[in-house]
N, CA, C and O atoms as CSV, one atom per row, in Angstrom:
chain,resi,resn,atom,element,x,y,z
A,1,UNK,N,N,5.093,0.337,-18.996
A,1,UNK,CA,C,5.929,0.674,-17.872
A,1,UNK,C,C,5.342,0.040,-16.617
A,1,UNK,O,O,4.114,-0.029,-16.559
A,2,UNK,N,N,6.103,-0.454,-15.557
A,2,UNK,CA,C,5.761,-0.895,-14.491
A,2,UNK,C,C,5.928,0.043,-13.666
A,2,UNK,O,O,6.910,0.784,-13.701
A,3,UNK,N,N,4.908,0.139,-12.745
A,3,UNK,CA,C,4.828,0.968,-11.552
A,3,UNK,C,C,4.805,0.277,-10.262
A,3,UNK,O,O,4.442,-0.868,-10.530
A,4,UNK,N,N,5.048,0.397,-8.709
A,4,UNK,CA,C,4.940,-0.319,-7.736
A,4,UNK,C,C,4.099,0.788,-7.163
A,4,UNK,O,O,4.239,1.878,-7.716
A,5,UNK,N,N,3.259,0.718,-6.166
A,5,UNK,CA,C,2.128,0.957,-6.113
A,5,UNK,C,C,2.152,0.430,-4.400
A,5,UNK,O,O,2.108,-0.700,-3.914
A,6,UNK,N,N,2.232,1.664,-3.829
A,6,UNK,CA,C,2.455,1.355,-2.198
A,6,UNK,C,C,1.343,2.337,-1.700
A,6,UNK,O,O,1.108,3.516,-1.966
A,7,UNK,N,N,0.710,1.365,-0.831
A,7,UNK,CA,C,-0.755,2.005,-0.356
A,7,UNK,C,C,-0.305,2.241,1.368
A,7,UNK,O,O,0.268,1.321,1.952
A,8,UNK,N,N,-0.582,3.375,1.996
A,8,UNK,CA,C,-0.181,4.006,3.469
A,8,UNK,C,C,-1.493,3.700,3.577
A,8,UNK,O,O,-2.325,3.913,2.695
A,9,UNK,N,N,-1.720,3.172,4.702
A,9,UNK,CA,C,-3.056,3.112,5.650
A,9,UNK,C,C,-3.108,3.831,6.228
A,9,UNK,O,O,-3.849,3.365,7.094
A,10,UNK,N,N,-2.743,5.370,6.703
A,10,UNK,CA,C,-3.049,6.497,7.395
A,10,UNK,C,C,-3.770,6.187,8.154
A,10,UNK,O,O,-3.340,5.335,8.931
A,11,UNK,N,N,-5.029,6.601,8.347
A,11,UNK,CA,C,-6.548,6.397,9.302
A,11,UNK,C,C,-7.625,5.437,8.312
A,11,UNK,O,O,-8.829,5.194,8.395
A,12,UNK,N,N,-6.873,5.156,7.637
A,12,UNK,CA,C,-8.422,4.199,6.507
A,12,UNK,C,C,-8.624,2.891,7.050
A,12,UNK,O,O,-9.526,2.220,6.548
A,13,UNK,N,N,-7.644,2.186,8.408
A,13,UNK,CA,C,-8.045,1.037,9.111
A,13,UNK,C,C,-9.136,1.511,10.284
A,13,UNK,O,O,-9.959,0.892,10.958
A,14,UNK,N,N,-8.841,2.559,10.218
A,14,UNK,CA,C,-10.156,2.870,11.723
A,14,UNK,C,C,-11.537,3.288,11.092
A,14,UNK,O,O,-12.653,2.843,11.361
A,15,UNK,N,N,-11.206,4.178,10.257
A,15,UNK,CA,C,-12.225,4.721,9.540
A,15,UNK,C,C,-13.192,3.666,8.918
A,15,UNK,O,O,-14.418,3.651,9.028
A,16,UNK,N,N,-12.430,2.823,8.270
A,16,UNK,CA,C,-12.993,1.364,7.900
A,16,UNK,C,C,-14.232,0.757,8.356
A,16,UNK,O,O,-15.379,0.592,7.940
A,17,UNK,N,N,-13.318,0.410,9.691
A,17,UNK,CA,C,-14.086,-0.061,10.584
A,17,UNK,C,C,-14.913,0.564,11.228
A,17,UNK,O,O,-15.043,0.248,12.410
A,18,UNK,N,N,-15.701,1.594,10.704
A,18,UNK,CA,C,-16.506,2.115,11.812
A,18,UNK,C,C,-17.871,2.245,10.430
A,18,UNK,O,O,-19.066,2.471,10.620
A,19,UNK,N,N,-17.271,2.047,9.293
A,19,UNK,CA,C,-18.385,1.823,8.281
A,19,UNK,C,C,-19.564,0.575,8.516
A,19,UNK,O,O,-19.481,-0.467,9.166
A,20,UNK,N,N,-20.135,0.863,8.104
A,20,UNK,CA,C,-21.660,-0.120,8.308
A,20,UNK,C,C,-20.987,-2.129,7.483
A,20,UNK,O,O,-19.883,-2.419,7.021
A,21,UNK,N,N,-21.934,-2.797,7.608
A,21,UNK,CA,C,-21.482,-3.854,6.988
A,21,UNK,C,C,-21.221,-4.103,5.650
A,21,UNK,O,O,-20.258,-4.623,5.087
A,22,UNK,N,N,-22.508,-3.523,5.154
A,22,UNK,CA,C,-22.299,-2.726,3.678
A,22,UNK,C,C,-21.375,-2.539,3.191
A,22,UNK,O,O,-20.765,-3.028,2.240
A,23,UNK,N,N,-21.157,-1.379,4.222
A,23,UNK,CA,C,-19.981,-0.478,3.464
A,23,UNK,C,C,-18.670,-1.113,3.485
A,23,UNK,O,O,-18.138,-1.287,2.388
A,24,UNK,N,N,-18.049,-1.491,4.537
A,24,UNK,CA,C,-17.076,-2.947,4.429
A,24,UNK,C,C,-16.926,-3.805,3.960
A,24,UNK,O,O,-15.962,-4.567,4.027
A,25,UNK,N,N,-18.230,-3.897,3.139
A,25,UNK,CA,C,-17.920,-5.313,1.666
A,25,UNK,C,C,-17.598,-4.585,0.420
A,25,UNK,O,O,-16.810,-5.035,-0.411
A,26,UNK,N,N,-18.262,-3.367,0.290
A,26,UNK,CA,C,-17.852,-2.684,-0.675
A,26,UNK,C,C,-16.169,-2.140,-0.589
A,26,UNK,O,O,-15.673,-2.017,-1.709
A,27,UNK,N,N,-15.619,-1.940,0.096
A,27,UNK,CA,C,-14.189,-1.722,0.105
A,27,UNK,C,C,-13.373,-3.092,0.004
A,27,UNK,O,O,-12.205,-3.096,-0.386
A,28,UNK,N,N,-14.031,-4.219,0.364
A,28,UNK,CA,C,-13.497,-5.575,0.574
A,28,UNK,C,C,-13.983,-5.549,-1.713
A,28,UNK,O,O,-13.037,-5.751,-2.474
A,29,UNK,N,N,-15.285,-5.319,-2.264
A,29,UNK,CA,C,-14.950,-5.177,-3.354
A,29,UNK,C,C,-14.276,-4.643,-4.315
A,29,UNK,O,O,-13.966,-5.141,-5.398
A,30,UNK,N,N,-14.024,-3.472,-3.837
A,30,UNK,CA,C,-12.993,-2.654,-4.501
A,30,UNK,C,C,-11.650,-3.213,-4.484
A,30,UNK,O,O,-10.850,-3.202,-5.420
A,31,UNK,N,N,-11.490,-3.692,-3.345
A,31,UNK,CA,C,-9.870,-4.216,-3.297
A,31,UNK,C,C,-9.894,-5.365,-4.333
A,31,UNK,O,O,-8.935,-5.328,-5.104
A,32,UNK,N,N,-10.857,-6.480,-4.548
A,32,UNK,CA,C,-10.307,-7.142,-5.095
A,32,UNK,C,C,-10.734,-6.406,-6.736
A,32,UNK,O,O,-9.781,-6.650,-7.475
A,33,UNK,N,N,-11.526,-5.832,-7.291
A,33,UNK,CA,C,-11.421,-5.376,-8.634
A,33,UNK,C,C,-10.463,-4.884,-8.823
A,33,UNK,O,O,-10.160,-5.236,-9.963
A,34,UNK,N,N,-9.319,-3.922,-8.248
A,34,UNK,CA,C,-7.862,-3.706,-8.286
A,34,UNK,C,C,-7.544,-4.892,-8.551
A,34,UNK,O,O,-7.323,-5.144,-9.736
A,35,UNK,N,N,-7.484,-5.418,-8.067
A,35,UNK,CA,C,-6.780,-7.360,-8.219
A,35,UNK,C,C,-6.932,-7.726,-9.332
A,35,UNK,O,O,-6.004,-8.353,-9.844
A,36,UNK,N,N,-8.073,-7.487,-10.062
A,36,UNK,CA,C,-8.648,-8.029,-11.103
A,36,UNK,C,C,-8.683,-7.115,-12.699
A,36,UNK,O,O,-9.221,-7.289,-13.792
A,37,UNK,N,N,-7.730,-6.028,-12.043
A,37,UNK,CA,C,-7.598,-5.004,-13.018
A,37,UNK,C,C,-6.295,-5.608,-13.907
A,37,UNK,O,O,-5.247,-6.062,-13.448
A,38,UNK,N,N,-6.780,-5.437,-15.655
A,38,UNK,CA,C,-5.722,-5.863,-16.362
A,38,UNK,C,C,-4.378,-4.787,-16.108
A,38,UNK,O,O,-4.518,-3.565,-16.166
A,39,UNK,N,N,-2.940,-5.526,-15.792
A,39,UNK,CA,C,-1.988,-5.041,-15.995
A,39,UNK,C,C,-1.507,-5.374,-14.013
A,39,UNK,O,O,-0.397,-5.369,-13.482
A,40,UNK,N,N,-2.758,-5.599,-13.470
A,40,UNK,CA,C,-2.604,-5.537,-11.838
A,40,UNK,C,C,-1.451,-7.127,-11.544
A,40,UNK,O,O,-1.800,-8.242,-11.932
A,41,UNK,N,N,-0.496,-6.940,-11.018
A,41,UNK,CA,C,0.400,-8.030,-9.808
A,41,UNK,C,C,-0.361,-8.021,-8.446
A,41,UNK,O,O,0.186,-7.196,-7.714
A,42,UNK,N,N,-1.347,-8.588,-7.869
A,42,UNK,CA,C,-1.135,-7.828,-6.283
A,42,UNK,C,C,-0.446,-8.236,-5.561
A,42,UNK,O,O,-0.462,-9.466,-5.504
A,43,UNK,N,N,0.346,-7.647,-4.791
A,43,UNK,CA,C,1.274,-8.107,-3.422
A,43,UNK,C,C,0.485,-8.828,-2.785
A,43,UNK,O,O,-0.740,-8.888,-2.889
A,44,UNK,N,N,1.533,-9.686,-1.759
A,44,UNK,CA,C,1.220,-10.048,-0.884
A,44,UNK,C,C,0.705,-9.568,0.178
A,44,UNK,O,O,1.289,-8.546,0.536
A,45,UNK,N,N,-0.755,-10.095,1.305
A,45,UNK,CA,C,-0.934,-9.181,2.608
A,45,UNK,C,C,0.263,-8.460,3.317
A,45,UNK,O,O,1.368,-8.823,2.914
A,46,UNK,N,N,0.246,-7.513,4.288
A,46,UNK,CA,C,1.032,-7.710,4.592
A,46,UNK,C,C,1.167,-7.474,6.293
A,46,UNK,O,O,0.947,-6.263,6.264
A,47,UNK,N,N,1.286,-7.647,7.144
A,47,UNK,CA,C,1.212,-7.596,8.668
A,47,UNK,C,C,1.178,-6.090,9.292
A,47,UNK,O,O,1.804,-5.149,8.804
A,48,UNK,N,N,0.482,-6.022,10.262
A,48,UNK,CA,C,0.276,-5.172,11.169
A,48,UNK,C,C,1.556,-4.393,11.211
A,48,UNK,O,O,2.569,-5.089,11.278
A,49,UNK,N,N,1.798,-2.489,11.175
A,49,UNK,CA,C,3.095,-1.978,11.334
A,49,UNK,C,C,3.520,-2.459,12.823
A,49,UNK,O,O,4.718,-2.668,13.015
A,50,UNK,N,N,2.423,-2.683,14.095
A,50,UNK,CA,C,3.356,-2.806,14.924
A,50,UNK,C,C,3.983,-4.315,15.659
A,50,UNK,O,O,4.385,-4.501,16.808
A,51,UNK,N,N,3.878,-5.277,14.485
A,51,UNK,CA,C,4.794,-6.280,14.250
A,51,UNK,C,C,5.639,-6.522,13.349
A,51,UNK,O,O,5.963,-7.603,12.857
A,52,UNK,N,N,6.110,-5.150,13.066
A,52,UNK,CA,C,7.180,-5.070,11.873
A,52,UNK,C,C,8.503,-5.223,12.548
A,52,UNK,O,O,8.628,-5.250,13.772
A,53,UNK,N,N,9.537,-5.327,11.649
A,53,UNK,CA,C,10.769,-5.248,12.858
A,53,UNK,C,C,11.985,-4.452,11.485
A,53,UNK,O,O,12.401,-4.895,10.415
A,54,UNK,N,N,12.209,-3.114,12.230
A,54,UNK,CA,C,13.070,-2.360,10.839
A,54,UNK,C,C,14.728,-2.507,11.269
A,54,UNK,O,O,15.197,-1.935,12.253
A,55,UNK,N,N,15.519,-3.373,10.353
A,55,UNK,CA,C,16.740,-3.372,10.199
A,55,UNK,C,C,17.632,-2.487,9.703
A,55,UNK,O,O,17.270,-2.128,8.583
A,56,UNK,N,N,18.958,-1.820,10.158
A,56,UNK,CA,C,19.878,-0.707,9.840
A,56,UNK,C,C,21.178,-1.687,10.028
A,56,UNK,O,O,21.320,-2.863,10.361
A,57,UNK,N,N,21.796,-0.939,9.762
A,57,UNK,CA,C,23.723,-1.420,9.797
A,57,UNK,C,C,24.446,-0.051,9.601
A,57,UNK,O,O,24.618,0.607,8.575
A,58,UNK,N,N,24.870,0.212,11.069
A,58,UNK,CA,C,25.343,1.382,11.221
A,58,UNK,C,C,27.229,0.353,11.548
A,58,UNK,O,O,27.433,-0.778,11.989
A,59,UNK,N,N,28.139,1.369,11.103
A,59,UNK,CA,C,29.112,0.488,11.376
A,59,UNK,C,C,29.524,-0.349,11.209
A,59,UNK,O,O,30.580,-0.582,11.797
A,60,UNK,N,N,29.030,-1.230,10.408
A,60,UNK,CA,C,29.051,-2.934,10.627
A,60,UNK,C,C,28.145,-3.956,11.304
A,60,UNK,O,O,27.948,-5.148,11.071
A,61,UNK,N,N,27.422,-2.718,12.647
A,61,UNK,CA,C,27.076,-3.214,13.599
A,61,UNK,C,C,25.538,-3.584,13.038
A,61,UNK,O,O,24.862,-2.656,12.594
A,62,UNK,N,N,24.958,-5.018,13.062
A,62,UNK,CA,C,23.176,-4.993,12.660
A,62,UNK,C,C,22.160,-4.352,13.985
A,62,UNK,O,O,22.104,-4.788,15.135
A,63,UNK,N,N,21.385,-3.158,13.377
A,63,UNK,CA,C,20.690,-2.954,14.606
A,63,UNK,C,C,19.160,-2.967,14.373
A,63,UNK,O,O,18.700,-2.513,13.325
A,64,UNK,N,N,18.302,-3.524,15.421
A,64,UNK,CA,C,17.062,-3.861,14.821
A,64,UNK,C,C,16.319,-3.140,15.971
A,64,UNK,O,O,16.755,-3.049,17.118
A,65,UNK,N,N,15.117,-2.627,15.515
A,65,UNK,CA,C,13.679,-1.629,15.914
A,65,UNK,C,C,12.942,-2.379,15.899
A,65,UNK,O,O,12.961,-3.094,14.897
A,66,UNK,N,N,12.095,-2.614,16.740
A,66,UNK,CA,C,10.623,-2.798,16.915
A,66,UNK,C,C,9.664,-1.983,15.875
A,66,UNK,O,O,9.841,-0.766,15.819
A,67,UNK,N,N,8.740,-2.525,15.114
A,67,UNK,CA,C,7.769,-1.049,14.617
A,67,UNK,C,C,8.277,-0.856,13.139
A,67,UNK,O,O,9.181,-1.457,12.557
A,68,UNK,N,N,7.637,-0.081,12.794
A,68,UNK,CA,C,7.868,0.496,10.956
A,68,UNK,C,C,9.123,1.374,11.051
A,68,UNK,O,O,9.620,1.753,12.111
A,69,UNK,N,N,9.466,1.585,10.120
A,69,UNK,CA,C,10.283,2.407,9.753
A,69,UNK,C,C,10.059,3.931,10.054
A,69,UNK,O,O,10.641,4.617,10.894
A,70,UNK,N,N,9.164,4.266,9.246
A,70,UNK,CA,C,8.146,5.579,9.622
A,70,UNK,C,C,7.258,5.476,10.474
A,70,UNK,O,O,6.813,4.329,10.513
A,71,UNK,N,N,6.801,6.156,11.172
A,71,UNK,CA,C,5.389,6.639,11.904
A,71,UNK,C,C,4.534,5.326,11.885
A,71,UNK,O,O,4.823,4.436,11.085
A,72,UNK,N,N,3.590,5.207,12.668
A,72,UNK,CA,C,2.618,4.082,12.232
A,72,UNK,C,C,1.225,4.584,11.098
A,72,UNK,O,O,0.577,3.942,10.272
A,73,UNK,N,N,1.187,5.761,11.464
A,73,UNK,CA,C,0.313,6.164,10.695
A,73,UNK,C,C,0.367,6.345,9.119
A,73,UNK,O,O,-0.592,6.294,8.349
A,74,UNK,N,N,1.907,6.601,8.763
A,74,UNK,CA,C,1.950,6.745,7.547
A,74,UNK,C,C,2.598,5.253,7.017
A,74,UNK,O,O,2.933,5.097,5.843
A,75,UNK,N,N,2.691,4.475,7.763
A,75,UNK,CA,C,3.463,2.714,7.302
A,75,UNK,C,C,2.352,2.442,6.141
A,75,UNK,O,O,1.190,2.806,5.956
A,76,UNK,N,N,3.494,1.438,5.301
A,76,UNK,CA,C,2.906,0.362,4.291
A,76,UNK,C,C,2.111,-0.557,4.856
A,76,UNK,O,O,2.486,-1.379,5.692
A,77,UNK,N,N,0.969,-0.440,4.405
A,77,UNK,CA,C,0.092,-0.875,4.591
A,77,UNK,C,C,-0.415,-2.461,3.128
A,77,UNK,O,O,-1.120,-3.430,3.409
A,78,UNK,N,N,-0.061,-2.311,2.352
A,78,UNK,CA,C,-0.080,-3.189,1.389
A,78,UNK,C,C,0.930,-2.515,-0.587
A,78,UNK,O,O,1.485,-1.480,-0.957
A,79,UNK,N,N,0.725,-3.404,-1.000
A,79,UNK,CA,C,1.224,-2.842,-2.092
A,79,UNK,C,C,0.854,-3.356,-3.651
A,79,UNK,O,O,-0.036,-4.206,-3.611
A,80,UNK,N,N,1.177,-3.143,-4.604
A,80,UNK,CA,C,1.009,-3.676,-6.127
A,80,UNK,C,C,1.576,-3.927,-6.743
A,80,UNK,O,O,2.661,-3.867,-6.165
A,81,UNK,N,N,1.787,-4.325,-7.968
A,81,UNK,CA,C,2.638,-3.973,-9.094
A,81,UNK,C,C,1.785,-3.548,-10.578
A,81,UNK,O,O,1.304,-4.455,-11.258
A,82,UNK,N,N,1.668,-2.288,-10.947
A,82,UNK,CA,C,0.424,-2.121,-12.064
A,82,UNK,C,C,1.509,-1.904,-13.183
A,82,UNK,O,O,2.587,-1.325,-13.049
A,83,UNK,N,N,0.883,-2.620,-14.565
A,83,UNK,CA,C,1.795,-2.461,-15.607
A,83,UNK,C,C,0.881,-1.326,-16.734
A,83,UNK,O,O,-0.081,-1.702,-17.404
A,84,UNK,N,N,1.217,-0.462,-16.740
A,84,UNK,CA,C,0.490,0.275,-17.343
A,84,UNK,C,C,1.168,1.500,-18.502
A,84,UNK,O,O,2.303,1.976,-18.502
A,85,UNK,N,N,-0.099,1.808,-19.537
A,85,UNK,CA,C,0.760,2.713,-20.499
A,85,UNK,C,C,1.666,3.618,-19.934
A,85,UNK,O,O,2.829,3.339,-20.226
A,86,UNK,N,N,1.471,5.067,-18.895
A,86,UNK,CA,C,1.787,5.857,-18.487
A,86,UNK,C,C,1.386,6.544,-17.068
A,86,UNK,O,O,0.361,6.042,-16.606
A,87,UNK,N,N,1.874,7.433,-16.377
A,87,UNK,CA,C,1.507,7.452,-15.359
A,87,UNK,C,C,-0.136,8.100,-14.930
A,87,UNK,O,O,-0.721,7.888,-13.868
A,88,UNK,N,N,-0.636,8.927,-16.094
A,88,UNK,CA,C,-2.078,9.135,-15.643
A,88,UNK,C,C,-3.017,7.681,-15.427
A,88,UNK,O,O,-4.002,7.620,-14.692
A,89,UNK,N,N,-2.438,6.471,-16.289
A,89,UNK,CA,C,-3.498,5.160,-16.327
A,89,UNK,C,C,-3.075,5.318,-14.082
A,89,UNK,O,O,-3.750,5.579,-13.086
A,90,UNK,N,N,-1.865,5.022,-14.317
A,90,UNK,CA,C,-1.419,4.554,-13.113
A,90,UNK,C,C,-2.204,5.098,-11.721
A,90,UNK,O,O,-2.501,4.434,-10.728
A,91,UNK,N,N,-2.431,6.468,-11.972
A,91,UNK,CA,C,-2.671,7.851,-11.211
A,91,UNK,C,C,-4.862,7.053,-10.920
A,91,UNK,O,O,-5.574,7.048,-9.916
A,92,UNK,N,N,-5.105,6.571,-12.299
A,92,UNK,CA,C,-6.170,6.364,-12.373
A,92,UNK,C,C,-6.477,4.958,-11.563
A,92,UNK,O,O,-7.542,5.083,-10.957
A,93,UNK,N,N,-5.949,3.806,-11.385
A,93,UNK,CA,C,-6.101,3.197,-10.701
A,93,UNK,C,C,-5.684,3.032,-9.451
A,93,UNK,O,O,-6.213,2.137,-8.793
A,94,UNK,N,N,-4.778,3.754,-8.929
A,94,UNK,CA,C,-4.413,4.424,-7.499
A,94,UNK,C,C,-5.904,5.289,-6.930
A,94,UNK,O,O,-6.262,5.234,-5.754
A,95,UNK,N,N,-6.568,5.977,-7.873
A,95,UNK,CA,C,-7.642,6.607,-7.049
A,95,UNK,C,C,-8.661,5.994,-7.028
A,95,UNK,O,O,-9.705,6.510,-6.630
A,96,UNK,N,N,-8.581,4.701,-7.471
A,96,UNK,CA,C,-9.933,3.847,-6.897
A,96,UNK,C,C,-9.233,3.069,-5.617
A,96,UNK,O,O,-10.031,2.213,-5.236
A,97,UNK,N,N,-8.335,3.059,-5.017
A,97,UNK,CA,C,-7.878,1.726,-4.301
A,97,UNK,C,C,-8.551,2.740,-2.845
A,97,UNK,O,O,-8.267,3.934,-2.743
A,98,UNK,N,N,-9.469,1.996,-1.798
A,98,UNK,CA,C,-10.132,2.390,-0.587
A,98,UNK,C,C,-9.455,3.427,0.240
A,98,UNK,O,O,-9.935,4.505,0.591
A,99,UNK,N,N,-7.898,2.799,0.586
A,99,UNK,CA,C,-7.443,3.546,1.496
A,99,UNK,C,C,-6.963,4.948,1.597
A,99,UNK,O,O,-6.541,5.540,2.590
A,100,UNK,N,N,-7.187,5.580,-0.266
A,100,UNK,CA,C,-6.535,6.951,-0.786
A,100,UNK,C,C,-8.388,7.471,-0.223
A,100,UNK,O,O,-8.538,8.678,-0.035
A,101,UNK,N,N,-9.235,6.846,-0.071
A,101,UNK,CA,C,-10.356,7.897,-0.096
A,101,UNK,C,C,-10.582,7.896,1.642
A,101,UNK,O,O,-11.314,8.755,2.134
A,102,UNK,N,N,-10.043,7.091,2.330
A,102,UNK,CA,C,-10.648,7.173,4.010
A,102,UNK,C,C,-9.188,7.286,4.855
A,102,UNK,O,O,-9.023,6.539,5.820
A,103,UNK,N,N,-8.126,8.249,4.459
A,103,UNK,CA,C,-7.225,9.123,5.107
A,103,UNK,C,C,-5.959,7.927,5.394
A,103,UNK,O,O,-5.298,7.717,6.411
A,104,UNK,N,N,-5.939,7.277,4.080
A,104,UNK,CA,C,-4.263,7.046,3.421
A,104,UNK,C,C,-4.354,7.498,2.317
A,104,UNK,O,O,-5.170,8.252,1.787
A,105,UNK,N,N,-3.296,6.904,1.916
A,105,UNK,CA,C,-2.930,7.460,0.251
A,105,UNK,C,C,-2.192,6.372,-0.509
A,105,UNK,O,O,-1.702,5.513,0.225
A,106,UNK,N,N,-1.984,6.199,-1.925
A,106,UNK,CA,C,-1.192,5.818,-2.766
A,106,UNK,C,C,0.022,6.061,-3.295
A,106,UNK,O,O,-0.139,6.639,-4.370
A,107,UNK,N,N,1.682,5.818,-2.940
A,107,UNK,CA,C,2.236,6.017,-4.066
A,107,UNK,C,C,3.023,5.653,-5.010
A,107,UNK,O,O,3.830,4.729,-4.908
A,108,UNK,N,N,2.881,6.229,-5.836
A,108,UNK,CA,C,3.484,5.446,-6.885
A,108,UNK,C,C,4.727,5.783,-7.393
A,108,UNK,O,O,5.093,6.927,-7.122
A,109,UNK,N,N,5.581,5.006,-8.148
A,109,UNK,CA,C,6.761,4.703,-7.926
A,109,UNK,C,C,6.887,3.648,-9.551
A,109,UNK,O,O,6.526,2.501,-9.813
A,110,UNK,N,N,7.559,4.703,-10.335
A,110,UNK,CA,C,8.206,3.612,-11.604
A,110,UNK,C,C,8.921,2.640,-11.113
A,110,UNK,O,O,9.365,2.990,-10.019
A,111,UNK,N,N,9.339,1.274,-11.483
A,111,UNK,CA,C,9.811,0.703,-11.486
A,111,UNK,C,C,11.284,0.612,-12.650
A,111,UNK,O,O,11.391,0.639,-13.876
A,112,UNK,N,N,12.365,0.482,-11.380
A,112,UNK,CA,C,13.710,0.850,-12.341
A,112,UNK,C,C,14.404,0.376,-11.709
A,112,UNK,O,O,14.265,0.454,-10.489
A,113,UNK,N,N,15.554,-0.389,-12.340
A,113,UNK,CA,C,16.969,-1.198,-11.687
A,113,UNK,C,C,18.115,0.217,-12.078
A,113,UNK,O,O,18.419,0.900,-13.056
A,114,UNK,N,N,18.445,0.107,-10.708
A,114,UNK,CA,C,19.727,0.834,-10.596
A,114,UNK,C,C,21.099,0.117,-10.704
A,114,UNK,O,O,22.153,0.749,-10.765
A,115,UNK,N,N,21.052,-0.783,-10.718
A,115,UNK,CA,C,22.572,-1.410,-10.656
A,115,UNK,C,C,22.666,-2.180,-11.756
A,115,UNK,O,O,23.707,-2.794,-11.992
């Protein structure tokens, strides 16, 4: 089963950064052993929430926002694609990814066509 795998940066960009040098390579390692995990897609980077720009169509009419969709605090922050037996594997490599342990989170999300 495929899962998509959307990581919220909550406070884990500040928090981050206030870790020693050390400790910032070690999260810079962790990210990529996710990468390197069998069954792992990784997304693409992906830009700062507050150079996002969120599109609606109310009416007909296209209307565009400055900023994330949600909050900045809870915005997508990066994402995955993990192909895995079931959702505890899934559950299991979501709780190694940095930003679920320094105040974001992971979630996950089967992958399914609706139309």
């Amino acid at each position: 089963m495929q899962y998509v795998m959307l990581i919220y940066q909550g406070t884990a960009l500040e928090r981050q950064a206030a870790l020693s040098e050390d400790e910032q390579k070690q999260v810079y390692a962790d990210y990529q052993g996710i990468n390197q995990t069998p069954g792992v897609t990784p997304g693409l980077p992906m830009g700062l929430p507050q150079n996002a720009t969120t599109v609606r169509v109310d009416g007909g009419k296209t209307l565009t926002t400055d900023g994330p969709f949600v909050g900045m605090k809870e915005a997508v922050g990066s994402w995955f694609i993990l192909e895995a037996d079931d959702l505890d594997a899934a559950i299991e490599v979501a709780s190694r990814v940095p930003a679920a342990r320094y105040g974001g989170a992971v979630e996950i999300r089967p992958s399914e066509v609706y139309w």
